[in-house]
C-alpha positions as CSV (number, residue, x, y, z in Angstrom):
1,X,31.8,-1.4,13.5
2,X,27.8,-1.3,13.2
3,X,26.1,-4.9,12.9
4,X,23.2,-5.3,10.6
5,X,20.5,-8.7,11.1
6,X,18.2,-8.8,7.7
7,X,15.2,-11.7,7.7
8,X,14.1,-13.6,4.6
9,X,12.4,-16.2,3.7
10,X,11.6,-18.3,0.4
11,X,8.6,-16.4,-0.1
12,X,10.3,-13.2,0.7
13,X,13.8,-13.1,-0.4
14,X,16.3,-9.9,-0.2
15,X,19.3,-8.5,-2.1
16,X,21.2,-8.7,0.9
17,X,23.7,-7.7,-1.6
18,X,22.5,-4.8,-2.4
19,X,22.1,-4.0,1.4
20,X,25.8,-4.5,2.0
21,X,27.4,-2.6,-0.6
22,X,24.9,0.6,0.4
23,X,26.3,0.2,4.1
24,X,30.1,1.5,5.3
25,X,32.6,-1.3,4.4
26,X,33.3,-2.4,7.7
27,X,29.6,-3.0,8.8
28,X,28.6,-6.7,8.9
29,X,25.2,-7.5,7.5
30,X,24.1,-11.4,8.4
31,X,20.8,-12.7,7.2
32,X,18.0,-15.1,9.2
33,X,16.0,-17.3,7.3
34,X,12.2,-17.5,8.5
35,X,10.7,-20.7,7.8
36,X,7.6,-19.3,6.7
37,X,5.7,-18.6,3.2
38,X,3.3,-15.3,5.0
39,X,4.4,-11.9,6.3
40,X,2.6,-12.5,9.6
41,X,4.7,-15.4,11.0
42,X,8.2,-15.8,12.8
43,X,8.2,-16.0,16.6
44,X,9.5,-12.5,18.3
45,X,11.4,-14.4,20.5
46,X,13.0,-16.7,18.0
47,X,14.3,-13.6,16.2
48,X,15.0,-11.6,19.4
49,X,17.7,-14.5,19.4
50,X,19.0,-14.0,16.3
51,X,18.8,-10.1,16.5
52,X,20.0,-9.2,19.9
53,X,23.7,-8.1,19.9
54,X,23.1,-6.2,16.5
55,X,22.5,-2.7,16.2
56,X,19.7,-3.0,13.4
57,X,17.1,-5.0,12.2
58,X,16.0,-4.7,8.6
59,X,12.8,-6.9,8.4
60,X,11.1,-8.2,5.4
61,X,9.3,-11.8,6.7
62,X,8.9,-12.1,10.6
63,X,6.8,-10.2,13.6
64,X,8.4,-7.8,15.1
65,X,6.7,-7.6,18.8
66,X,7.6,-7.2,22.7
67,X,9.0,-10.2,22.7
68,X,11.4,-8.8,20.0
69,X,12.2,-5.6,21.7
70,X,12.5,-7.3,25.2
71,X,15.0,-9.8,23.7
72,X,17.0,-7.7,21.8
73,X,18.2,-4.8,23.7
74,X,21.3,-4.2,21.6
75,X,18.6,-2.4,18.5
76,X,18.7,0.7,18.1
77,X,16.5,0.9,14.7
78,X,14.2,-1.4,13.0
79,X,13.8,-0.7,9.8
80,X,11.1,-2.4,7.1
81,X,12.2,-3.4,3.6
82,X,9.7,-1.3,1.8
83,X,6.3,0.1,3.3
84,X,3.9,-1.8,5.4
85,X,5.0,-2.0,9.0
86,X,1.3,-3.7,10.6
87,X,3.8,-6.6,12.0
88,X,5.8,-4.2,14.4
89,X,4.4,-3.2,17.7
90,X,5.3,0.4,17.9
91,X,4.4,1.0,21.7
92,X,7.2,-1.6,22.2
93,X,10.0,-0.3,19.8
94,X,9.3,3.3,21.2
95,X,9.3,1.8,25.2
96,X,13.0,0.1,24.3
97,X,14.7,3.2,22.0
98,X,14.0,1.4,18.8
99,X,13.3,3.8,15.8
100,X,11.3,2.5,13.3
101,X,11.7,4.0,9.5
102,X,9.7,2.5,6.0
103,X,10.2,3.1,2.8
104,X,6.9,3.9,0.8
105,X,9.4,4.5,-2.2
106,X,10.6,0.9,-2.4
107,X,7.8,-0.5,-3.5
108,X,6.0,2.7,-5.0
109,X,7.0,2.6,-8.7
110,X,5.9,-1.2,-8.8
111,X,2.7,-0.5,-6.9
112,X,1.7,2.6,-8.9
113,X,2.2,0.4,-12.5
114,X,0.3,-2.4,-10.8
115,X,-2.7,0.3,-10.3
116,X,-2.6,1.8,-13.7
117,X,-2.8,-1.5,-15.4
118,X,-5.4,-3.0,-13.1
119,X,-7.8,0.4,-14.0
120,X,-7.0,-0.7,-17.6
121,X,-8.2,-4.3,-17.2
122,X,-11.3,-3.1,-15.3
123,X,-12.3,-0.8,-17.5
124,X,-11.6,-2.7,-20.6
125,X,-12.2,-5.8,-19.3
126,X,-9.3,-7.6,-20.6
127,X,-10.1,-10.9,-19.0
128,X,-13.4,-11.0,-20.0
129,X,-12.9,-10.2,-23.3
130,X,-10.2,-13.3,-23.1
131,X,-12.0,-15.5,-21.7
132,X,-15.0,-15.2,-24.5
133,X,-12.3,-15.0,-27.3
134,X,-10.9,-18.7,-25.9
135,X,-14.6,-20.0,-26.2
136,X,-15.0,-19.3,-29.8
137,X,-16.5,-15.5,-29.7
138,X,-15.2,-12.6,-32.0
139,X,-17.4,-10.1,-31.6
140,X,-16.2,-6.4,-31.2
141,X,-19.3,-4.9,-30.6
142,X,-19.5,-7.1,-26.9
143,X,-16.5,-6.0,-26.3
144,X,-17.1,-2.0,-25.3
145,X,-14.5,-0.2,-23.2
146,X,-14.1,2.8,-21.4
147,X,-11.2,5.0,-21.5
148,X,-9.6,6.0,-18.1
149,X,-9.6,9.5,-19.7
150,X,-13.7,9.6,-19.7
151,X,-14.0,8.0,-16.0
152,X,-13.9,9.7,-12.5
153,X,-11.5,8.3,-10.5
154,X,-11.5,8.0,-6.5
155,X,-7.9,7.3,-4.7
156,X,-8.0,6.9,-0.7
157,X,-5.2,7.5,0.6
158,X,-2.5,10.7,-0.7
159,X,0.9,8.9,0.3
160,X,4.1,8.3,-1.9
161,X,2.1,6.0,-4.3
162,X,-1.4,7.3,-3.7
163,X,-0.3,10.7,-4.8
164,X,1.6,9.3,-7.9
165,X,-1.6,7.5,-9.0
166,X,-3.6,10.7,-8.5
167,X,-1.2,12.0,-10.9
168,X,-1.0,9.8,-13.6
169,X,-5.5,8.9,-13.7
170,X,-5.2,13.2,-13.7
171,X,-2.3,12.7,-16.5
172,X,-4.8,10.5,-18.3
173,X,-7.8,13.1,-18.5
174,X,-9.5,11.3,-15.5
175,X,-11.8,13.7,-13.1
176,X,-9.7,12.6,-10.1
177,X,-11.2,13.0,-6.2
178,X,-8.8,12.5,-3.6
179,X,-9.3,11.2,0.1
180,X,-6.8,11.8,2.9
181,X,-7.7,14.2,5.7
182,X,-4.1,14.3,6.5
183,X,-3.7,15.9,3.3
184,X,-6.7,18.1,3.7
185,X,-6.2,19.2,7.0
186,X,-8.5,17.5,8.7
187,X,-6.4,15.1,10.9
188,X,-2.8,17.2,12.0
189,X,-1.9,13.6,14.3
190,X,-0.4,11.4,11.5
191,X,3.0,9.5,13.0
192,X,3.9,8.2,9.1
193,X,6.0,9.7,6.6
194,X,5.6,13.1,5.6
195,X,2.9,13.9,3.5
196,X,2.1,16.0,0.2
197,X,0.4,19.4,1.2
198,X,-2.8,20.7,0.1
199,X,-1.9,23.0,-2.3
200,X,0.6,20.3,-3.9
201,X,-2.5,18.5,-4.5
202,X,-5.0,20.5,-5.9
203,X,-2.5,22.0,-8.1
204,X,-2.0,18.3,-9.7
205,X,-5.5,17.9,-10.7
206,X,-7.0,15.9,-7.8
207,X,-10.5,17.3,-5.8
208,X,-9.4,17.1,-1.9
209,X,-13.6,15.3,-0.8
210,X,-14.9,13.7,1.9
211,X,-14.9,9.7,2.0
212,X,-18.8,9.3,1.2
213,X,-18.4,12.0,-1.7
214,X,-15.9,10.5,-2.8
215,X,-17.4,6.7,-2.9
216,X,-20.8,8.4,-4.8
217,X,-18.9,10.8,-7.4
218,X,-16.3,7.9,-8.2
219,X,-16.9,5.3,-10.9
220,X,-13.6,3.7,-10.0
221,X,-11.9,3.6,-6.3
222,X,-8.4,2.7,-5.8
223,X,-7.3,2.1,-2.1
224,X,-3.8,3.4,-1.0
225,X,-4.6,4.0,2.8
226,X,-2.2,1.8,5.5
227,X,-4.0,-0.5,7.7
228,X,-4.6,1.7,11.0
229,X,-7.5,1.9,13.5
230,X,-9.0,4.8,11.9
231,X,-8.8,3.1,8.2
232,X,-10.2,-0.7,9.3
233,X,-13.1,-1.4,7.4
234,X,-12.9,1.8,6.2
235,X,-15.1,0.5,2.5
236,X,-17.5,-1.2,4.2
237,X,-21.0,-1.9,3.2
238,X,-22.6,1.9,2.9
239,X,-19.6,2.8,0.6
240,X,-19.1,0.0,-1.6
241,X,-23.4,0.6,-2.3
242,X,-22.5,4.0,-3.2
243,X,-20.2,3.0,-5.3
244,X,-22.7,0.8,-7.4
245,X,-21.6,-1.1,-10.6
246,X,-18.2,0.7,-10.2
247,X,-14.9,-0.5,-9.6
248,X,-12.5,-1.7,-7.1
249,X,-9.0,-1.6,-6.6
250,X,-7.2,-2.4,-3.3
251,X,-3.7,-2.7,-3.4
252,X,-3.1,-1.3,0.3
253,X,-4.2,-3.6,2.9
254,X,-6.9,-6.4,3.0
255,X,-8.4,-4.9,6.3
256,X,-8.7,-1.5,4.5
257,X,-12.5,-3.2,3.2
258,X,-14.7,-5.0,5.4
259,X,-14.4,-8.4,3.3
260,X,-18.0,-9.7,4.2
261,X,-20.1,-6.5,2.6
262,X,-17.1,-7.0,-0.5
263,X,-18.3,-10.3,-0.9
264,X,-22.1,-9.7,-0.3
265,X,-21.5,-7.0,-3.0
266,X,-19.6,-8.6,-5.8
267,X,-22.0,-11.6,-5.2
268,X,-25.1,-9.6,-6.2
269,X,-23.4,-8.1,-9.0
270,X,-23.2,-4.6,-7.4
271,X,-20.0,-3.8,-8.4
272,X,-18.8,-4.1,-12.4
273,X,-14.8,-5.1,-11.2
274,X,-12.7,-5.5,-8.6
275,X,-9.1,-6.0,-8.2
276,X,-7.3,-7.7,-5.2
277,X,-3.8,-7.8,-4.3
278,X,-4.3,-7.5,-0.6
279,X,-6.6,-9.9,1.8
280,X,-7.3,-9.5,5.8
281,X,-6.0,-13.1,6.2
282,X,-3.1,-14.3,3.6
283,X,-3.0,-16.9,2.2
284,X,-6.5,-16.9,2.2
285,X,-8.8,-20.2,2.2
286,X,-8.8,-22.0,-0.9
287,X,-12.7,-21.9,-1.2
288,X,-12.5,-17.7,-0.5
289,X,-15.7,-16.5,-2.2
290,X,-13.5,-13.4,-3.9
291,X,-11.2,-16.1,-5.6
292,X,-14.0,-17.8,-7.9
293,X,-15.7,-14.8,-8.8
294,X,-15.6,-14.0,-12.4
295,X,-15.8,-10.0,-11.6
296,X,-12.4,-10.6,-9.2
297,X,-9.1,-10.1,-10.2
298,X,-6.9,-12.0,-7.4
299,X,-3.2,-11.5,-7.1
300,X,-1.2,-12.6,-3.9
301,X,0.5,-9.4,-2.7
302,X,2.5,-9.2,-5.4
303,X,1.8,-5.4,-6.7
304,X,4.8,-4.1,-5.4
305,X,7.3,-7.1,-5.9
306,X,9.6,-6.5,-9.2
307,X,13.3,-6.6,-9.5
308,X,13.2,-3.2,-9.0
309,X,11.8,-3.0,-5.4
310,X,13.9,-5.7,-4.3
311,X,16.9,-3.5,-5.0
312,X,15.2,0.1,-3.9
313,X,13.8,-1.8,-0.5
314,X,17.4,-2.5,0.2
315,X,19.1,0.6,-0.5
316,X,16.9,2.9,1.5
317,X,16.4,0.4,4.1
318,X,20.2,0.8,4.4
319,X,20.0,5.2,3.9
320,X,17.8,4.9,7.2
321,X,19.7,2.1,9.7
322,X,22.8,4.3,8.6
323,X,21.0,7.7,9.6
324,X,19.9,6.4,12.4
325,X,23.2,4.7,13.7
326,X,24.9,7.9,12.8
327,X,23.0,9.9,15.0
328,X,20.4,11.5,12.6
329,X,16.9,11.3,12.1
330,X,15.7,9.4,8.8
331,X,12.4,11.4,6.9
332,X,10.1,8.4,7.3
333,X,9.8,7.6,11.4
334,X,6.6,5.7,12.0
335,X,7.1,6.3,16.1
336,X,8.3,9.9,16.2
337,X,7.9,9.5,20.0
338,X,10.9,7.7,20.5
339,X,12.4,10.8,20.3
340,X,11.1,12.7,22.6
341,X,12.7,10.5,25.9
């Protein structure tokens, strides 16, 4: 009998449920509550309590770090409920045994209809428009929009949902550009989940480019990169100039954009709209400069939360621990090396 430990929170609840019913009927599955309202809390050793003597750990809420592995010698996978796995230290998992698996496709249908209407709102401005209708204005003619079918579109980062964003801006009419030099060859060292080839690519529509063509030739950017060393600040002040009186979107990760030269640009009006679902420090500081900017479109983390990922996060969460406890490999390892002891 294989023992399952799944954290939540308030702020991040499962369908432990779901989880359950997915898993053989004589596997336990036990929940721990993190008394927290962030992703980047919960102490490694408090949970290394909780988790050691299971075999899995499906994390939503909590840090997974040395502490974690150190503590909890009885894991043998870790696996994330949904994408984003910036709160596990890798080195560690790999040093104990502990494979780590995502799920990009959890949260991918939410995060990909989050994207499409955010390029609607921008290019339409929809709040804008709203907020001059509620003031007494009713005049058409100020309200010009542009059709996503007329605009070029730039998406960083060719991954589950980056890919199916490509797709639907190319399904649109859009001129889409494309930045991923896994994707392009560039870059063969990738440790995330498989990736769309080249020639998958191109034949959708989307213009493989370099990340400063891409910024220049775009009138709209949608970020769909992970947070890595490579991709930290990777919009920083020289892109978001080249992209001047475009548009933003970043729905990936808050450290994605160096936050400073965001600010310094929305401030001086050198970008038409941006939308934000994603900040380096969450929650952010009630005075944040991006939150009382008219041009800003805040939202806290929430593209990929629906019903629907709730339930997806915890059936492939529970595809992968069972994989793994079975003896296989799961398709999405983010630390392939654990394999190779």
């Amino acid at each position: 009998m294989q023992s399952v430990l799944v954290t939540t929170s308030e702020s991040r609840p499962v369908r432990a449920d779901v989880l359950t019913a997915a898993l053989p009927d004589d596997w336990t599955v036990e929940t721990y509550e993190i008394d927290a309202d962030g992703l980047e809390r919960g102490s490694g050793a408090e949970l290394a309590a909780a988790a050691d003597g299971h075999d899995a750990l499906v994390l939503r809420p909590g840090v997974a770090d040395r502490a974690l592995f150190a503590g909890a010698s009885s894991l043998e996978v870790l696996a994330v409920y949904g994408s984003g796995y910036g709160r596990v230290d890798l080195d560690a998992a790999t040093e104990h045994g502990v494979v780590v698996t995502h799920s990009p496709g959890a949260p991918g249908p939410a995060v990909v209809e989050y994207t499409m209407a955010s390029m609607t709102m921008l290019l339409r401005n929809i709040l804008g428009i709203h907020q001059r209708t509620l003031s007494g204005e009713w005049q058409a003619a100020k309200s010009m929009g542009r059709e996503l079918g007329r605009t070029t579109v730039g998406v960083v980062g060719l991954g589950t949902i980056g890919f199916d964003v490509a797709q639907r801006a190319s399904g649109e009419g859009a001129t889409v550009l494309g930045y991923d030099p896994y994707v392009a060859g560039d870059r063969t060292d990738s440790r995330i989940y498989p990736r769309h080839s080249r020639e998958e690519v191109e034949a959708a529509g989307v213009e493989l480019v370099g990340i400063e063509a891409l910024v220049e030739r775009a009138e709209l950017v949608s970020l769909h990169a992970p947070l890595t060393d490579d991709t930290r600040n990777l919009i920083g002040a020289d892109e978001l100039a080249a992209l001047d009186d475009g548009y933003l979107i970043n729905v990936a990760r808050g450290g994605v954009v160096d936050e400073d030269a965001l600010v310094d640009a929305v401030e001086n009006d050198r970008l038409a709209g941006v939308v934000v679902d994603v900040l380096s420090a969450e929650p952010p500081a009630a005075d944040h400069p991006l939150l009382a900017n008219p041009n800003v479109i805040a939202t806290p983390h929430v593209a990929g939360v629906t019903d629907g990922y709730l339930e997806r996060g915890a059936r492939l969460a529970a595809e992968k621990v069972e994989t793994v406890l079975g003896g296989g490999r799961p398709d999405t390892v983010v630390n392939p090396g654990v394999y190779d002891g």
